[in-house]
C-alpha positions, -999 to +999 in steps of 0.1 A: -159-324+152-126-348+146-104-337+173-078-333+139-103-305+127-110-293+162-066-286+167-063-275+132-094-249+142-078-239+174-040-238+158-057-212+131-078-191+156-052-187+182-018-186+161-002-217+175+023-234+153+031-271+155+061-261+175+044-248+205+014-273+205+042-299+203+064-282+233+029-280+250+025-317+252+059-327+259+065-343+220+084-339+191+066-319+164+070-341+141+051-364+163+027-337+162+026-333+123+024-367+118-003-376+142-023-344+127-017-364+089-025-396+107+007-413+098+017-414+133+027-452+144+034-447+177+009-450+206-017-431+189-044-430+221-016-414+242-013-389+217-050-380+212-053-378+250-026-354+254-041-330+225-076-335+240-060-322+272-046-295+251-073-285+237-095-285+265-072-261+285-070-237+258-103-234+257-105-225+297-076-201+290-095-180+265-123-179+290-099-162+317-090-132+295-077-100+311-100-070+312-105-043+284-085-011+286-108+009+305-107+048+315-106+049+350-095+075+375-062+062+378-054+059+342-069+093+339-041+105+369-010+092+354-022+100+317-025+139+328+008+138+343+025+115+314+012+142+293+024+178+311+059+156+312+061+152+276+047+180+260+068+206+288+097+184+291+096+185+332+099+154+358+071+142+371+064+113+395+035+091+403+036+069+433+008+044+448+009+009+466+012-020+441-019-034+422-034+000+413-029-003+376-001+023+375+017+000+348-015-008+333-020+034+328+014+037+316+016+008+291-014+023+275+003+057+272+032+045+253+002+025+230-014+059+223+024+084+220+048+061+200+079+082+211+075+074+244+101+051+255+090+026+288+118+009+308+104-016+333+131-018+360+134-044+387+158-049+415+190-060+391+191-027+374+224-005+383+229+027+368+247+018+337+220-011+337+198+014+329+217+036+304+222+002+284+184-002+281+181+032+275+206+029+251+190-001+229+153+019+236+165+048+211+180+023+184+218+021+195+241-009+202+234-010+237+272-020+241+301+004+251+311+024+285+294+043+312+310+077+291+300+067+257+267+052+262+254+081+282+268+107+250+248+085+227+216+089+238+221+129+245+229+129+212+199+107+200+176+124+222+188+156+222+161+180+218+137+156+203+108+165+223+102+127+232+088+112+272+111+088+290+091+067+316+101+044+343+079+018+358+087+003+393+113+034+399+114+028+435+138-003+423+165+021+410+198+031+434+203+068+437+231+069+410+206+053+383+178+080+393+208+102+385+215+090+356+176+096+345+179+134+358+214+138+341+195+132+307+168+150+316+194+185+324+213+174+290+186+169+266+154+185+280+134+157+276+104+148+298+108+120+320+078+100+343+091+081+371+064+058+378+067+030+415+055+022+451+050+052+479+086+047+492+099+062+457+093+094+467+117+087+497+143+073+476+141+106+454+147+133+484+169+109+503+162+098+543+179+129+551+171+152+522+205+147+509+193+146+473+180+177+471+194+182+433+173+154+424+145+162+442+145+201+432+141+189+392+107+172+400+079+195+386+046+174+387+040+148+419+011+128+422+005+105+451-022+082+439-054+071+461-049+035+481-080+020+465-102+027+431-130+048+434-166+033+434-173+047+400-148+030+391-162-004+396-192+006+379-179+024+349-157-012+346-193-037+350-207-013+329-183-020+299-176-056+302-218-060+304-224-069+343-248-051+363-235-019+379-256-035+408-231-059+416-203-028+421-208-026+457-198-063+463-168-065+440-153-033+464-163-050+492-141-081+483-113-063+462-106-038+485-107-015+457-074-025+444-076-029+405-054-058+400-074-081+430-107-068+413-096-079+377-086-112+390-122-114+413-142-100+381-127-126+357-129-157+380-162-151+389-169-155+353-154-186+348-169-199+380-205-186+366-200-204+337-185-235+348-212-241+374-240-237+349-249-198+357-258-172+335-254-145+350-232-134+382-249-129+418-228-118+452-231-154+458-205-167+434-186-132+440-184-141+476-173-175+470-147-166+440-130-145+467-125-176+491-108-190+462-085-160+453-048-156+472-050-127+493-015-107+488+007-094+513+013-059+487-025-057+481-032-046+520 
């Protein structure tokens, strides 16, 4: 195929406009449009080498595709948990080391029950941080003061039955986590706090000093370190690998879901790259000597 058709084909398929193919290469996109009319002037071998490049990296790209949603017993956890919040409108709080798929399970939640809003935090939120994003979540402005933003959304929320979840909670100060529970008291919504093991410390304070936030919590669920074995062969099983081979992807993931996704689709790649058909402990074993083993993951 004319590497023309072959971008035109890839451009269609994947959604790229001019604009990003030309931003990709590092060239104007008129360059681009001009070169894909060939009416380009300019050093038209440089060009072609830098789509080829283009091309050929998309290509691998596709090939490294996350996982399929899959049911697991983590998803199941939160899910169950997610679900007594909103439908009882109590706290709840899940807690589990990083790389178990506890934003994977709550993503998918808010997929499956549109009024359930998600807030990723990080380490820059503050507590009117929060109310802000809040605040823009349930349609408002998401401008105004700590007293008027915080009357808003009671007001918008007020008895409407929705689920408030926050991912990587452990991030919040105390006077954010108060902010959640203050909404929670005021509207009776339900709310899933959702972050590493030390967010259950952060909710009863080193001292037990938060007590009022602490007492509101209704459902708490500290999650297993590591996926189960069933796991890794309920996820083989749907993405068409032998269950076999479940044994060996635990043995070198640890049973954490996010280094087994990464192990699972490398060792694909690296299958297929190398000429294999089908996978083997072999190039599971070497995949993982490849892999970045991450401080969080232990």
């Amino acid at each position: 195929m004319d590497i023309r058709a072959e971008l035109r084909e890839l451009m269609e398929t994947r959604g790229f406009s001019t604009s990003f193919v030309a931003t990709a290469i590092g060239v104007a996109k008129s360059t681009v449009n001009m070169w894909l009319n060939n009416k380009y002037n300019g050093d038209n071998a440089k060009i072609t080498d830098k789509i080829n490049n283009f091309i050929q990296r998309e290509r691998e790209r596709s090939n490294n595709e996350e996982l399929p949603f899959i049911d697991i017993s983590i998803v199941k956890y939160i899910s169950e948990i997610a679900r007594l919040c909103h439908t009882k409108g109590k706290i709840g709080v899940c807690t589990g080391r990083a790389g178990l798929g506890k934003t994977f399970a709550v993503k998918e939640y808010t997929r499956n029950f549109l009024d359930a809003i998600l807030i990723e935090s990080d380490s820059g939120y503050s507590a009117k941080s929060l109310l802000l994003e809040i605040h823009r979540r349930v349609g408002l402005s998401g401008r105004g003061s700590v007293y008027d933003l915080m009357n808003e959304v009671v007001h918008k929320l007020y008895n409407s039955g929705r689920l408030l979840i926050i991912d990587e909670a452990e991030n919040l100060p105390y006077r954010a986590l108060e902010i959640a529970r203050r909404i929670h008291d005021k509207t009776g919504i339900g709310i899933l706090l959702v972050g590493k093991n030390i967010l259950f410390e952060n909710l009863c304070g080193k001292n037990h000093e938060y007590d009022q936030l602490y007492s509101r919590v209704k459902y708490y669920k500290k999650l297993d370190d590591r996926l189960l074995l069933q796991d890794v062969r309920k996820i083989l099983t749907v993405i068409g690998q032998e269950p076999d081979l479940a044994d060996t992807y635990y043995l070198y993931s640890d049973g954490i879901t996010r280094k087994l996704e990464h192990l699972i689709t490398h060792s694909t790649y690296l299958a297929k790259l190398n000429g294999k058909d089908s996978i083997d402990s072999s190039v599971i074993q070497k995949t993982s000597e490849l892999l970045m083993v991450r401080s969080e993951w232990k």
